[in-house]
C-alpha positions as CSV (number, residue, x, y, z in Angstrom):
1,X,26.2,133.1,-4.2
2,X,25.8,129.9,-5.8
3,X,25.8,126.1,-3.6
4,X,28.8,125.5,-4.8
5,X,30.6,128.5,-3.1
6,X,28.3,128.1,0.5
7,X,29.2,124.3,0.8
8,X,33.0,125.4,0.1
9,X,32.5,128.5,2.9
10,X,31.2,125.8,5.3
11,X,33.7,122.7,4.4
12,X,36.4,125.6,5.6
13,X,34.4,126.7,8.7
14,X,34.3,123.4,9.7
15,X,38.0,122.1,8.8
16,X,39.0,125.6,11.2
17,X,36.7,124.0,13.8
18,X,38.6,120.9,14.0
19,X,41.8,122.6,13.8
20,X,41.5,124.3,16.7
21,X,40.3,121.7,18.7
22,X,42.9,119.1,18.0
23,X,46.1,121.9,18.4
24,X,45.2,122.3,22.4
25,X,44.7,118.6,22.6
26,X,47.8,117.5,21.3
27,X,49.4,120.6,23.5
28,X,47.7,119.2,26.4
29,X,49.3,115.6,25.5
30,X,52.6,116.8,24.3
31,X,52.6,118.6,28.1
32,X,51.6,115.3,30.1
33,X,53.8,113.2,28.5
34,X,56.9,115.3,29.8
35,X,55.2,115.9,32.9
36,X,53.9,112.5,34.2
37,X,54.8,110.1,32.0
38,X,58.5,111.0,31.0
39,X,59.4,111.5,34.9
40,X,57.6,108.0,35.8
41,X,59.4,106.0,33.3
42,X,62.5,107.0,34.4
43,X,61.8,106.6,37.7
44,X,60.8,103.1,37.0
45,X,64.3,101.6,34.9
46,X,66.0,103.6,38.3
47,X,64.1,101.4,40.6
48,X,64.8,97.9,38.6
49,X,68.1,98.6,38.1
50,X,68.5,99.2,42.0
51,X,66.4,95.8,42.0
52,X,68.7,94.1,39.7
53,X,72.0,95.5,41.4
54,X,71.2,94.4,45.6
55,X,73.1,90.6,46.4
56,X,74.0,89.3,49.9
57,X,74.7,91.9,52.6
58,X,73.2,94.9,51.6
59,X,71.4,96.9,53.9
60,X,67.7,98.0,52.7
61,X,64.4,98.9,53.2
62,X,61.1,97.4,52.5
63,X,57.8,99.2,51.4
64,X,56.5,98.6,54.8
65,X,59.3,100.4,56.4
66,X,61.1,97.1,57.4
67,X,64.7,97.8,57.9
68,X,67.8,95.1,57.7
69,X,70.2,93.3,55.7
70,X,69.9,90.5,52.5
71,X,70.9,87.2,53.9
72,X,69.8,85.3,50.8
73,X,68.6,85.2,47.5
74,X,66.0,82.8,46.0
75,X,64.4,83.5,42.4
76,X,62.2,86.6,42.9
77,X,62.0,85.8,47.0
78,X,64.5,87.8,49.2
79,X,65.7,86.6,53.1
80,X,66.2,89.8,54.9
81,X,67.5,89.3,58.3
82,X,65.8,92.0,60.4
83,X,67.2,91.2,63.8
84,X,69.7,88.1,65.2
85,X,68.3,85.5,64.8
86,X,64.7,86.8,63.2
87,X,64.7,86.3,59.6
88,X,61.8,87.1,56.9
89,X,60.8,86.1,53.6
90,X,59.8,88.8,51.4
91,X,59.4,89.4,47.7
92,X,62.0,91.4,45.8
93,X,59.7,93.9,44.7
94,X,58.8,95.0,47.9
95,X,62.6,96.6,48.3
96,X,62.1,100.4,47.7
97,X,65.3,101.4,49.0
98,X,69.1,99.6,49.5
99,X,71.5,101.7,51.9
100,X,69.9,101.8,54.8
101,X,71.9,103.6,57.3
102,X,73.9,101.6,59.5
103,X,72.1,102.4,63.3
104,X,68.8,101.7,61.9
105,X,69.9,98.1,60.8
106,X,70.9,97.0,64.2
Protein backbone atom coordinates (compact mmCIF):
# COMPACT_ATOMS: atom_id res chain seq x y z
CA UNK A 1 0.00 0.00 0.00
CA UNK A 2 1.34 3.23 -0.98
CA UNK A 3 0.91 6.87 1.39
CA UNK A 4 -1.35 7.94 -0.72
CA UNK A 5 -3.94 5.18 -0.14
CA UNK A 6 -3.15 5.10 4.15
CA UNK A 7 -3.66 8.94 4.44
CA UNK A 8 -7.01 8.37 2.26
CA UNK A 9 -8.02 5.13 4.69
CA UNK A 10 -7.38 7.53 7.65
CA UNK A 11 -9.03 10.99 6.26
CA UNK A 12 -12.30 8.39 6.06
CA UNK A 13 -11.66 6.96 9.56
CA UNK A 14 -11.66 10.14 10.85
CA UNK A 15 -14.58 12.02 8.78
CA UNK A 16 -16.74 8.56 10.31
CA UNK A 17 -15.51 9.64 13.71
CA UNK A 18 -16.93 12.95 13.47
CA UNK A 19 -19.93 11.78 11.94
CA UNK A 20 -20.95 9.90 14.59
CA UNK A 21 -20.35 12.22 17.14
CA UNK A 22 -22.17 15.16 15.73
CA UNK A 23 -25.62 12.89 14.72
CA UNK A 24 -26.35 12.11 18.63
CA UNK A 25 -25.58 15.69 19.43
CA UNK A 26 -27.71 17.29 17.19
CA UNK A 27 -30.41 14.33 18.37
CA UNK A 28 -29.77 15.34 21.76
CA UNK A 29 -30.49 19.21 20.65
CA UNK A 30 -33.26 18.57 18.27
CA UNK A 31 -34.84 16.52 21.63
CA UNK A 32 -34.29 19.54 24.13
CA UNK A 33 -35.54 22.06 22.08
CA UNK A 34 -39.06 20.30 21.94
CA UNK A 35 -38.71 19.37 25.33
CA UNK A 36 -37.68 22.49 27.30
CA UNK A 37 -37.43 25.12 25.23
CA UNK A 38 -40.55 24.79 22.79
CA UNK A 39 -42.84 24.25 26.04
CA UNK A 40 -41.12 27.38 27.89
CA UNK A 41 -41.69 29.74 25.13
CA UNK A 42 -45.08 29.09 24.89
CA UNK A 43 -45.59 29.30 28.27
CA UNK A 44 -43.99 32.65 28.29
CA UNK A 45 -46.26 34.67 25.17
CA UNK A 46 -49.34 32.78 27.52
CA UNK A 47 -48.23 34.64 30.56
CA UNK A 48 -47.68 38.21 28.78
CA UNK A 49 -50.67 38.06 27.08
CA UNK A 50 -52.56 37.34 30.44
CA UNK A 51 -50.24 40.44 31.54
CA UNK A 52 -51.29 42.50 28.74
CA UNK A 53 -55.11 41.53 28.95
CA UNK A 54 -55.79 42.28 33.25
CA UNK A 55 -57.42 46.25 33.68
CA UNK A 56 -59.48 47.48 36.66
CA UNK A 57 -61.42 44.87 38.75
CA UNK A 58 -60.03 41.82 38.01
CA UNK A 59 -59.42 39.45 40.69
CA UNK A 60 -55.73 37.87 40.80
CA UNK A 61 -52.94 36.47 42.35
CA UNK A 62 -49.52 37.57 43.07
CA UNK A 63 -46.21 35.35 43.10
CA UNK A 64 -46.26 35.62 46.83
CA UNK A 65 -49.63 34.18 47.02
CA UNK A 66 -51.34 37.66 47.65
CA UNK A 67 -54.87 37.38 46.75
CA UNK A 68 -57.33 40.55 45.64
CA UNK A 69 -58.61 42.72 43.04
CA UNK A 70 -56.80 45.63 40.55
CA UNK A 71 -57.85 48.92 41.74
CA UNK A 72 -55.46 50.79 39.47
CA UNK A 73 -53.11 50.91 36.86
CA UNK A 74 -49.94 52.96 36.64
CA UNK A 75 -47.12 52.27 33.91
CA UNK A 76 -45.70 48.83 34.83
CA UNK A 77 -46.90 49.41 38.76
CA UNK A 78 -50.31 47.67 39.67
CA UNK A 79 -52.70 48.86 43.00
CA UNK A 80 -54.27 45.72 44.14
CA UNK A 81 -56.64 46.22 46.85
CA UNK A 82 -56.14 43.19 49.17
CA UNK A 83 -58.71 44.05 51.90
CA UNK A 84 -61.16 47.41 52.53
CA UNK A 85 -59.39 49.75 52.94
CA UNK A 86 -55.66 48.03 52.68
CA UNK A 87 -54.20 48.69 49.42
CA UNK A 88 -50.69 47.63 47.92
CA UNK A 89 -48.31 48.64 45.28
CA UNK A 90 -46.86 45.94 43.36
CA UNK A 91 -45.24 45.48 40.09
CA UNK A 92 -47.16 43.90 37.14
CA UNK A 93 -44.84 41.17 36.75
CA UNK A 94 -45.43 39.87 39.93
CA UNK A 95 -49.15 38.77 38.72
CA UNK A 96 -48.91 34.95 38.00
CA UNK A 97 -52.52 34.33 37.84
CA UNK A 98 -56.00 36.63 37.10
CA UNK A 99 -59.32 34.84 38.26
CA UNK A 100 -58.99 34.34 41.52
CA UNK A 101 -61.93 32.74 42.98
CA UNK A 102 -64.41 34.93 44.40
CA UNK A 103 -64.29 33.69 48.52
CA UNK A 104 -60.58 33.97 48.49
CA UNK A 105 -60.75 37.75 47.46
CA UNK A 106 -62.83 38.81 50.35
Amino acid sequence: MNLGGILDVAGRQSLGRHGTFLVPLALMFGIMYFLVILPQSRQRKKVQAMLAAIKNGDKVVTNSGIYGTINGMDGDTIILKIADNVKIRIARAAICAGGAPQDAAK
